[in-house]
C-alpha positions as protocol buffer text, in pm:
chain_id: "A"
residue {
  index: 1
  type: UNK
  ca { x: 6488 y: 11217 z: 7371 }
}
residue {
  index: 2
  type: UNK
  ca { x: 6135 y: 11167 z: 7531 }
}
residue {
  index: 3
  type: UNK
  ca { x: 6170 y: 11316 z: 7932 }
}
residue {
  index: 4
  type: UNK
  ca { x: 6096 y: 10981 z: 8068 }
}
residue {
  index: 5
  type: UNK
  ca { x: 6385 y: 10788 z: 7879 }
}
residue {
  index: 6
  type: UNK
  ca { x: 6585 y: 11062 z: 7992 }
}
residue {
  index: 7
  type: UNK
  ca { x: 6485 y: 11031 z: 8334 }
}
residue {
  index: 8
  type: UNK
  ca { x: 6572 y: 10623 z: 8300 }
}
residue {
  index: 9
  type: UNK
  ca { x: 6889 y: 10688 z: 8162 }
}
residue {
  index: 10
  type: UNK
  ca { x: 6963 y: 10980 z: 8411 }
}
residue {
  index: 11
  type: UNK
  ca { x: 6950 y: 10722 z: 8746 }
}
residue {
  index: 12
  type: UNK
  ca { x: 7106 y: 10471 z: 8510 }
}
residue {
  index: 13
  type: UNK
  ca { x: 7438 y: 10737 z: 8548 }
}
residue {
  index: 14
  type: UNK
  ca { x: 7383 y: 10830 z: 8945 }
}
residue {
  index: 15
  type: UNK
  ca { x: 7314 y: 10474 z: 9074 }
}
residue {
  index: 16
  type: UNK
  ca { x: 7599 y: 10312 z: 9224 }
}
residue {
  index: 17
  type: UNK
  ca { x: 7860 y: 10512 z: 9235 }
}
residue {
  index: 18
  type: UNK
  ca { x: 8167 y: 10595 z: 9444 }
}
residue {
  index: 19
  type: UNK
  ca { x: 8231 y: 10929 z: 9299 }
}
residue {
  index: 20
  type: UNK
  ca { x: 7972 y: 11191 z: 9232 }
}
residue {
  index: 21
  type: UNK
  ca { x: 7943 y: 11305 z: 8865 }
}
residue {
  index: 22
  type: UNK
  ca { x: 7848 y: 11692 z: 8846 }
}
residue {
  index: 23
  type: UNK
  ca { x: 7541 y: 11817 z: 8630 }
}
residue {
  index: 24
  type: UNK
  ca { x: 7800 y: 11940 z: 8362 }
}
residue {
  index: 25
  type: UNK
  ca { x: 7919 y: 11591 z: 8314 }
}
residue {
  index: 26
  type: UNK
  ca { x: 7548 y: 11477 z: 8320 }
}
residue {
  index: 27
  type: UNK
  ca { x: 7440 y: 11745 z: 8050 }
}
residue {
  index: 28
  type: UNK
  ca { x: 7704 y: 11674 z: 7834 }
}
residue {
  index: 29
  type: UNK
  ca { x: 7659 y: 11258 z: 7832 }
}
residue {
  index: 30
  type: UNK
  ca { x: 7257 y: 11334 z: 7801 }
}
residue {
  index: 31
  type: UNK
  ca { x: 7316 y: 11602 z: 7520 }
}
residue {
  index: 32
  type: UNK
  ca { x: 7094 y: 11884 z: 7734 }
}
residue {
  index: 33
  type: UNK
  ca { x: 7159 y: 12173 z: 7950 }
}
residue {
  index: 34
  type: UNK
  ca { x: 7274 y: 12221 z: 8242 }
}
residue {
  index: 35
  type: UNK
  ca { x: 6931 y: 12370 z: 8394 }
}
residue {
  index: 36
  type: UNK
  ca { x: 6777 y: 12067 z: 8266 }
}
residue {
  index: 37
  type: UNK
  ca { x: 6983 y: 11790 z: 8489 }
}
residue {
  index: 38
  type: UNK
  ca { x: 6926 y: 12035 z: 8767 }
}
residue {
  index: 39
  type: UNK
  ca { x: 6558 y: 12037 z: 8713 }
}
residue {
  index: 40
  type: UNK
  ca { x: 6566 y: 11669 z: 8653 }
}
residue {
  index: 41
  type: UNK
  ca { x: 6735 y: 11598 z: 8937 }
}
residue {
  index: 42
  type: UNK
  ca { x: 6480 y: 11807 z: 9194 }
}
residue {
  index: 43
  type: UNK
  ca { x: 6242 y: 11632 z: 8990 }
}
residue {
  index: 44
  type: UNK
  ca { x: 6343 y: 11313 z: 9112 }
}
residue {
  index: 45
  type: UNK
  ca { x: 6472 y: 11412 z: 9443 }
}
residue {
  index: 46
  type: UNK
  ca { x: 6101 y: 11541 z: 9553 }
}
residue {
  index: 47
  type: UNK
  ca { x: 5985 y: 11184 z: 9395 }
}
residue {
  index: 48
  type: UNK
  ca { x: 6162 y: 11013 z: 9644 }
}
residue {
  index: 49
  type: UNK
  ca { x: 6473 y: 10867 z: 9445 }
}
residue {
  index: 50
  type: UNK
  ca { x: 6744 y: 10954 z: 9704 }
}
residue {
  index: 51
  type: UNK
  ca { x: 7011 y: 11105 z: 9512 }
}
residue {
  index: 52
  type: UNK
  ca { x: 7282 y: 11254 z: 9718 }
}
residue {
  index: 53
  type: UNK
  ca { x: 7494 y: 11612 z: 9632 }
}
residue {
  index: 54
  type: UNK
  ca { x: 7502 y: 11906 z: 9537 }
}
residue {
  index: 55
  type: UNK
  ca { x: 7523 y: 12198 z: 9286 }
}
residue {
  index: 56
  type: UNK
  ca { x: 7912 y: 12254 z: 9192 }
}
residue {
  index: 57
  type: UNK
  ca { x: 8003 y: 11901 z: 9403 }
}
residue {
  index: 58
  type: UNK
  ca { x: 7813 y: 11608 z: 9137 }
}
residue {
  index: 59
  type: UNK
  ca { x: 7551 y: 11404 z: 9262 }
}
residue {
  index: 60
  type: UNK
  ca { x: 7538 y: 10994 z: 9309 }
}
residue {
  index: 61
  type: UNK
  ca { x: 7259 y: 10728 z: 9408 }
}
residue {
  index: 62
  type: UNK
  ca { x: 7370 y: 10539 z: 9697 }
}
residue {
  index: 63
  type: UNK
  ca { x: 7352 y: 10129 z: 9661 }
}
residue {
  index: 64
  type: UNK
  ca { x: 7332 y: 10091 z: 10012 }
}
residue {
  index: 65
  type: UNK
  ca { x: 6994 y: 10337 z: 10035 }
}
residue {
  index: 66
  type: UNK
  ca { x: 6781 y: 10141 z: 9763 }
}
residue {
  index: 67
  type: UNK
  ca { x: 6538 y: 9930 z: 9887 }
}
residue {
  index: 68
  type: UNK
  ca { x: 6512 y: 9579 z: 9735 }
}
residue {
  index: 69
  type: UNK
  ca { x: 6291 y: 9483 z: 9476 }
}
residue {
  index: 70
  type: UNK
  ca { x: 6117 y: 9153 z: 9413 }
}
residue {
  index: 71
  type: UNK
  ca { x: 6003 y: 9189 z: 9023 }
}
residue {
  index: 72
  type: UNK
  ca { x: 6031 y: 8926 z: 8757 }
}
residue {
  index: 73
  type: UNK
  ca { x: 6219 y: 9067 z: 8405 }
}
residue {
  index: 74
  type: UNK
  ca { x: 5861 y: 9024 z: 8272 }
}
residue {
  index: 75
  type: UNK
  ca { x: 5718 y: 9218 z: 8512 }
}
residue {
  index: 76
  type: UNK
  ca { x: 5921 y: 9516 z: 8536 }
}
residue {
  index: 77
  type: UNK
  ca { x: 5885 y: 9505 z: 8113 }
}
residue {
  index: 78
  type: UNK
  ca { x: 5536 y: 9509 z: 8161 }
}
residue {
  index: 79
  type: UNK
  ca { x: 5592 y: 9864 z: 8388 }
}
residue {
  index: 80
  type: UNK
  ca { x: 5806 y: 9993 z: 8176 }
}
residue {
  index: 81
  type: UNK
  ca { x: 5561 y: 9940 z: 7894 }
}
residue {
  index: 82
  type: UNK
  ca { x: 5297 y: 10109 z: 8106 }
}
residue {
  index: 83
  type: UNK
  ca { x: 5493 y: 10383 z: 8219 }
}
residue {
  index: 84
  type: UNK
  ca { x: 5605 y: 10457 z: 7834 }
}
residue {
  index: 85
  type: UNK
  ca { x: 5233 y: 10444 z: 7718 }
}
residue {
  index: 86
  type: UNK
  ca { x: 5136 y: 10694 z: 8016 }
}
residue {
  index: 87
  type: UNK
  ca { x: 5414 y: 10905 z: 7901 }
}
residue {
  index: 88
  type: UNK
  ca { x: 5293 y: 10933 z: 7547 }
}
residue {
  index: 89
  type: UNK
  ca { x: 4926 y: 10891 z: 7538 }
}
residue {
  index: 90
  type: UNK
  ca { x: 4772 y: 11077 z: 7842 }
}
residue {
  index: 91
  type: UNK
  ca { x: 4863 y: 11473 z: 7986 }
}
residue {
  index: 92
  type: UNK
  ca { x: 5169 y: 11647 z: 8081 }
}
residue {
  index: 93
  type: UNK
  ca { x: 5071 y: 11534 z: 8503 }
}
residue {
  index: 94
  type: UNK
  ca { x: 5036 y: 11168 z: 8414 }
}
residue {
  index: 95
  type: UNK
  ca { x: 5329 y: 11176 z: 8209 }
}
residue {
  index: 96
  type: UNK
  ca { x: 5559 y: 11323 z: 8441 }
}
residue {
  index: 97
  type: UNK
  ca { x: 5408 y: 11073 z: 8698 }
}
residue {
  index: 98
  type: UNK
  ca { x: 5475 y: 10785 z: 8496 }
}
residue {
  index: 99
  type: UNK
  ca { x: 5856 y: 10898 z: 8464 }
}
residue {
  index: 100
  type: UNK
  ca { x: 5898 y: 10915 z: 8831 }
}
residue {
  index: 101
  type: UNK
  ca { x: 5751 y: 10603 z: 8921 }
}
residue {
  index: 102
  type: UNK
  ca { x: 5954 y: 10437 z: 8650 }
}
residue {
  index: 103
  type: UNK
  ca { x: 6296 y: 10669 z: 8768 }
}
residue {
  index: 104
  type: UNK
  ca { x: 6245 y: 10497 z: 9158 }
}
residue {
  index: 105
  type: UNK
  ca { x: 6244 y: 10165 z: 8995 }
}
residue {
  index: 106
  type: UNK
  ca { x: 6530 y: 10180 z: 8788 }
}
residue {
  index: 107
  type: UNK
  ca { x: 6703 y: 10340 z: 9087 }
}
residue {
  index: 108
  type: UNK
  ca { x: 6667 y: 9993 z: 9252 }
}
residue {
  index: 109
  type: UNK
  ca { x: 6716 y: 9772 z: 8997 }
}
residue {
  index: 110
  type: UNK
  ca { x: 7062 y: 9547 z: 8966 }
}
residue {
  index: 111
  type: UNK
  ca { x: 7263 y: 9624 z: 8689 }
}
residue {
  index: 112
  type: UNK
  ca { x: 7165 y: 9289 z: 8502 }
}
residue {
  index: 113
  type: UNK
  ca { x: 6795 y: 9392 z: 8538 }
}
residue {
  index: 114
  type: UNK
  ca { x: 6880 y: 9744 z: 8395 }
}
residue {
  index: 115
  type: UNK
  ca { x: 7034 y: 9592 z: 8059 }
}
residue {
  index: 116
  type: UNK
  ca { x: 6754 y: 9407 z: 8005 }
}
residue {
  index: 117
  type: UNK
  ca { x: 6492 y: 9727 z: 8018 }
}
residue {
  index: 118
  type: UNK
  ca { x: 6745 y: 9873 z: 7803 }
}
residue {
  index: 119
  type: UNK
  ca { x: 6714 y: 9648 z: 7550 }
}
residue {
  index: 120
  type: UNK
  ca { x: 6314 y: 9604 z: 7576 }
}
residue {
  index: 121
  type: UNK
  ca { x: 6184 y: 9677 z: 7203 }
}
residue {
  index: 122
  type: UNK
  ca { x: 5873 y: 9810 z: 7304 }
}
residue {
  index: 123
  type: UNK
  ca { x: 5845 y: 10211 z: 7213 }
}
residue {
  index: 124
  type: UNK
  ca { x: 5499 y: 10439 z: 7254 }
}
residue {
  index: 125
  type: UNK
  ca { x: 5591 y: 10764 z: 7018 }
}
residue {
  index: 126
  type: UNK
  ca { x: 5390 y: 11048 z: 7104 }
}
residue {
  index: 127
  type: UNK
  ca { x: 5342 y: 11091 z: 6736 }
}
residue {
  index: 128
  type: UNK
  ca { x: 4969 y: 11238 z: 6661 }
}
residue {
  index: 129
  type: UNK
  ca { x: 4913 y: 11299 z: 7049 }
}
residue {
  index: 130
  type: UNK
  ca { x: 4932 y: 11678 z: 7006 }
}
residue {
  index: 131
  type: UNK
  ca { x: 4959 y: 11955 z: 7291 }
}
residue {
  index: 132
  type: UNK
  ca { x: 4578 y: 12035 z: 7243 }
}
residue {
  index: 133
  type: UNK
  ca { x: 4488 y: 11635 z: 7277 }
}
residue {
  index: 134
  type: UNK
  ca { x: 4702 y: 11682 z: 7607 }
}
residue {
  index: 135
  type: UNK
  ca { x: 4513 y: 12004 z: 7755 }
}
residue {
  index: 136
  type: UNK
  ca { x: 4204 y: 11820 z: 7658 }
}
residue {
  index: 137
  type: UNK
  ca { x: 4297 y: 11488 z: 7808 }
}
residue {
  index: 138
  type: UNK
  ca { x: 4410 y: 11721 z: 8119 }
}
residue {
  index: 139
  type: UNK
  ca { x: 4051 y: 11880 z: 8157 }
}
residue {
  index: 140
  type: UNK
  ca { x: 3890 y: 11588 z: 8064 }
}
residue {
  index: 141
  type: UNK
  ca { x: 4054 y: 11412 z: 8406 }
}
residue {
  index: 142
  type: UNK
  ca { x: 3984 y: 11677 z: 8599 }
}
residue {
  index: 143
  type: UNK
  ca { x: 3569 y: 11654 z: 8517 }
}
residue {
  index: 144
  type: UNK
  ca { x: 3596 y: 11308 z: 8576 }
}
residue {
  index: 145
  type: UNK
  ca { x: 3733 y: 11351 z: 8893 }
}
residue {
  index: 146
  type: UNK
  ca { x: 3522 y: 11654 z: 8986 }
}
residue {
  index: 147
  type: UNK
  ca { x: 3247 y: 11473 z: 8840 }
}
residue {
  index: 148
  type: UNK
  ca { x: 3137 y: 11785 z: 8639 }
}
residue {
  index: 149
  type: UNK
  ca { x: 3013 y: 11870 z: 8307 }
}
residue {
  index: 150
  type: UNK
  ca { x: 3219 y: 11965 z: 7982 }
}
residue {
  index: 151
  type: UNK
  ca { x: 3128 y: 12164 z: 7662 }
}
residue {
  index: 152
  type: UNK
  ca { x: 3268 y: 11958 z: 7373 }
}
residue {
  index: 153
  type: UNK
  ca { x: 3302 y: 12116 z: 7015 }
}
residue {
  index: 154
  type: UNK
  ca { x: 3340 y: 11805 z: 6799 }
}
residue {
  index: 155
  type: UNK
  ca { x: 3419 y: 11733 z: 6421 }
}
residue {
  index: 156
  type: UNK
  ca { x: 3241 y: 11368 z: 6352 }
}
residue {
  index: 157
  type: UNK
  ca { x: 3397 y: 11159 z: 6065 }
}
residue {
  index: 158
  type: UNK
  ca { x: 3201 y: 11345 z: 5792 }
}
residue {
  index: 159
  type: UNK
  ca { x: 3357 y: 11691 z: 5874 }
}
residue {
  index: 160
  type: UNK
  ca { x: 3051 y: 11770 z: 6043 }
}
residue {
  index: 161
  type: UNK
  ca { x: 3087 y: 12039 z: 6349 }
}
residue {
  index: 162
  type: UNK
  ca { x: 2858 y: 12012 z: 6656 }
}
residue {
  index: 163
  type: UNK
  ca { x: 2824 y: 12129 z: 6992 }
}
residue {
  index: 164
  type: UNK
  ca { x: 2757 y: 11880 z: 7296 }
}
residue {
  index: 165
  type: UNK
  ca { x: 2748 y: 11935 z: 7644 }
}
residue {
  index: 166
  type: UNK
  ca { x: 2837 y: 11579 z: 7797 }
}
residue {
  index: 167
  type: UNK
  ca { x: 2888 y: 11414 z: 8189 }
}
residue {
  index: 168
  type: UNK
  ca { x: 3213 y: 11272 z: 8103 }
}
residue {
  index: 169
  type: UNK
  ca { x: 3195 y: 10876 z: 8273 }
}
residue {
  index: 170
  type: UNK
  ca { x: 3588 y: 10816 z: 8079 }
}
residue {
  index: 171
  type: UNK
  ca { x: 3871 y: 10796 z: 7850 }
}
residue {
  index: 172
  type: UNK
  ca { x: 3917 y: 10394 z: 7684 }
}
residue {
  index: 173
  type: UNK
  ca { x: 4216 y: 10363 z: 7420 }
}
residue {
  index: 174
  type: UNK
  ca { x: 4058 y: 10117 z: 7183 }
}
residue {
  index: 175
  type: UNK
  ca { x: 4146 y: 10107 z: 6799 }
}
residue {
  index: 176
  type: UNK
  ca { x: 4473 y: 10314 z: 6851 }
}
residue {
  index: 177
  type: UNK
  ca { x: 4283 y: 10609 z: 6976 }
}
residue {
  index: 178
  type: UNK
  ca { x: 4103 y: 10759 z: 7300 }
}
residue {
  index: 179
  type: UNK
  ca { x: 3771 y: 10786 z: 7296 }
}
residue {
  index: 180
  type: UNK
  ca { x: 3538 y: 11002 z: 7579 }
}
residue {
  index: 181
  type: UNK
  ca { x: 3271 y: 10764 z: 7719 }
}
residue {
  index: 182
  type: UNK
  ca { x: 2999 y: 11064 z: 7825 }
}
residue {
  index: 183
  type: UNK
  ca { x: 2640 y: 11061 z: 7906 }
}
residue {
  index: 184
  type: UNK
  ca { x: 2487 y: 11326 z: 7622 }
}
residue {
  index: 185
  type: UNK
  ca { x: 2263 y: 11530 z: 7766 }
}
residue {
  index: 186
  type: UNK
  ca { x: 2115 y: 11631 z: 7434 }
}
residue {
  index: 187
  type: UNK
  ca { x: 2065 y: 11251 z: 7378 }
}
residue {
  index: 188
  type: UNK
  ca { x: 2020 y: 11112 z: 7719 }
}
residue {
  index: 189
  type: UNK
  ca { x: 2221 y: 10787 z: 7686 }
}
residue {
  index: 190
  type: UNK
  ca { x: 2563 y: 10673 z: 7625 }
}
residue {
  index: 191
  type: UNK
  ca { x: 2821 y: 10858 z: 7351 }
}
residue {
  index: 192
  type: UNK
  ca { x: 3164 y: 10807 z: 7228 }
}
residue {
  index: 193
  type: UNK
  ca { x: 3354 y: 11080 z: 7092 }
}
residue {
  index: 194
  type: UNK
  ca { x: 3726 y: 11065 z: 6953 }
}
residue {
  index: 195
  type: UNK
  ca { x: 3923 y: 11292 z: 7112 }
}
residue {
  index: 196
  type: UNK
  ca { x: 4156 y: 11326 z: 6798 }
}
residue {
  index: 197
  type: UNK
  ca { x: 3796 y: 11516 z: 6666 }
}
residue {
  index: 198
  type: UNK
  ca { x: 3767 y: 11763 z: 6922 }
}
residue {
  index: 199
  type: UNK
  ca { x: 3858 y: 12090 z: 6851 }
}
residue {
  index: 200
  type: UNK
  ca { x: 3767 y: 12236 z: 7197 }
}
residue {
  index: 201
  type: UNK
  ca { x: 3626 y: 12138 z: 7547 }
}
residue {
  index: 202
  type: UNK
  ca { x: 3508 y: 12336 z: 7789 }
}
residue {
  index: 203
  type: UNK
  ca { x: 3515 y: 12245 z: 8216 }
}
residue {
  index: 204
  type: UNK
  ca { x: 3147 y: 12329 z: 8307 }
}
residue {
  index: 205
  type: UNK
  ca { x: 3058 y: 12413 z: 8632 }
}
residue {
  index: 206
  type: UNK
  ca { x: 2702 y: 12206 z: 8647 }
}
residue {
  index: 207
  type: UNK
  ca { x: 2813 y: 11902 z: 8876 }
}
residue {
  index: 208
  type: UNK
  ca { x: 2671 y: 11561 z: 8798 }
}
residue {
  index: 209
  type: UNK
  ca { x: 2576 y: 11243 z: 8976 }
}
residue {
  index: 210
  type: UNK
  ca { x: 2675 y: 10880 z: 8866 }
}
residue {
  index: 211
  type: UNK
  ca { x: 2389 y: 10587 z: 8910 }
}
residue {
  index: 212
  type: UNK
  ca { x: 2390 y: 10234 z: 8874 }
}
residue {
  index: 213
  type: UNK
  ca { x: 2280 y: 10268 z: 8473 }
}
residue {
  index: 214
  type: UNK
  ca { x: 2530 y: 10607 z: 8421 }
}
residue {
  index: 215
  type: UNK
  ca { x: 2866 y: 10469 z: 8460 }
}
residue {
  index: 216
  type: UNK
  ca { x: 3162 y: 10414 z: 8289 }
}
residue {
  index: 217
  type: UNK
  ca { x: 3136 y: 10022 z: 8382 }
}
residue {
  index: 218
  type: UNK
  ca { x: 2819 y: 9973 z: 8318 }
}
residue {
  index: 219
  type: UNK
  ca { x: 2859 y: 10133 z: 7986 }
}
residue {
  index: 220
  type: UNK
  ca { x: 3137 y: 9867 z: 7918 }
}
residue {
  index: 221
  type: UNK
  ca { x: 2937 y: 9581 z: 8026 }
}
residue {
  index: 222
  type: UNK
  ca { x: 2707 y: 9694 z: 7815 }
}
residue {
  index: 223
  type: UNK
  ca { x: 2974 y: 9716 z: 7510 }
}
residue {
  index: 224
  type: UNK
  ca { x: 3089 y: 9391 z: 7626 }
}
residue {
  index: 225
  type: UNK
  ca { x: 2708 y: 9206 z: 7546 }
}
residue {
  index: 226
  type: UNK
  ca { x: 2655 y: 9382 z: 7280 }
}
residue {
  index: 227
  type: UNK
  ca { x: 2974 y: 9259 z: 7070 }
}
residue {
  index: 228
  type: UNK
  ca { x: 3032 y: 8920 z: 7263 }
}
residue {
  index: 229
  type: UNK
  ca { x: 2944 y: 8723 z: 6921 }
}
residue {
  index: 230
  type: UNK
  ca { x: 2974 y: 8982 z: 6655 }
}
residue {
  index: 231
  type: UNK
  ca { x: 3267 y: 9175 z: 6674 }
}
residue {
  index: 232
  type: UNK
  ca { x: 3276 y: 9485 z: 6517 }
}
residue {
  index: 233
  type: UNK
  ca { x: 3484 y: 9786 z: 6422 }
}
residue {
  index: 234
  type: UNK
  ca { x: 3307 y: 10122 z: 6478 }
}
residue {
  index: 235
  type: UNK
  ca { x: 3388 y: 10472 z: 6314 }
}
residue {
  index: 236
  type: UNK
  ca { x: 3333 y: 10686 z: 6501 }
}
């Protein structure tokens, strides 16, 4: 079971109760240890869900503390689609963020509301989104936000191997994969590199500057004109 449906399902047990359930009972209706509903549970607490208890007593969610909430069914589907994607696609911080965003809505939500998430038929398996895309997609965010150069070591789609050292505008999810939007500074302009062909990245410590033709907008806008009447697919 992915963390995040465990999370769902976790608030789905503590919400609304009159009697505390203890982690044991938890563990044993979620099929995981002990330690883990513990750790879950501090997870959530520190998230802001307020569950009530205590180690040894059980632990409960309060109707009276949850705030309302004014989402249609389509709406919180749409979230919950969102949150699942995050969870699969992205790094291990984004992924536990988009759990406990998810965690304080289901915490909130009527029970009526809750069945219908439950039954949503929209998954995002993690399938092909290994731990090294993850570490990647972690440093990758972090130059972003730093606005700092990385060292990419790339196989292209005709096994060849390459070094590049890129300003990293972006990540887009296009074609059922990521791709890194980067300026190239062995190229000077715009290039796209799939991060499923990375074999290693590098955080840099040479800082960069965005400008008004070096940015991860303008490079869509740019995408945009280009295949506005002939739409392609790319390989690349």
């Amino acid at each position: 079971m992915h963390k995040s449906e465990r999370l769902f399902q976790l608030v789905n047990l503590l919400k609304g109760r009159r009697l505390a359930i203890t982690a044991k009972q938890l563990a044993e209706r979620l099929n995981v240890s002990e330690r883990t509903i513990y750790r879950d549970i501090q997870h959530l607490q520190s998230s802001g869900v307020p569950i009530e208890g205590e180690a040894g007593i059980g632990y409960l969610i309060a109707q009276c503390d949850l705030p309302p909430m004014m989402f249609t069914v389509a709406e919180l589907q749409s979230l919950l689609l969102g949150t699942r994607m995050a969870s699969a696609w992205t790094d291990p911080v984004l992924s536990e963020h988009a759990s406990s965003a998810m965690a304080k809505i289901e915490a909130a939500l009527p029970d009526h509301l809750k069945q219908q998430l439950d039954d949503f038929p929209y998954v995002a398996a993690s399938f092909g989104h290994t731990e090294d895309h993850q570490r990647f997609s972690s440093t990758l965010r972090e130059a972003v936000v730093q606005k700092r150069q990385v060292r990419l070591h790339y196989k292209d789609a005709k096994e060849a191997y390459s070094e590049r050292d890129i300003e990293p505008l972006g990540l887009v999810y296009w074609g059922g994969k990521w791709t890194i939007i980067g300026h190239c500074l062995l190229r000077n302009d715009y290039r796209e590199f799939r991060l499923d062909r990375v074999c290693d990245i590098s955080l840099l410590t040479h800082p960069f500057e965005l400008t008004k033709e070096k940015n991860l907008q303008h490079y869509i806008a740019l995408v945009k004109a280009k295949y506005a009447h002939d739409p392609v697919q790319t390989d690349l």
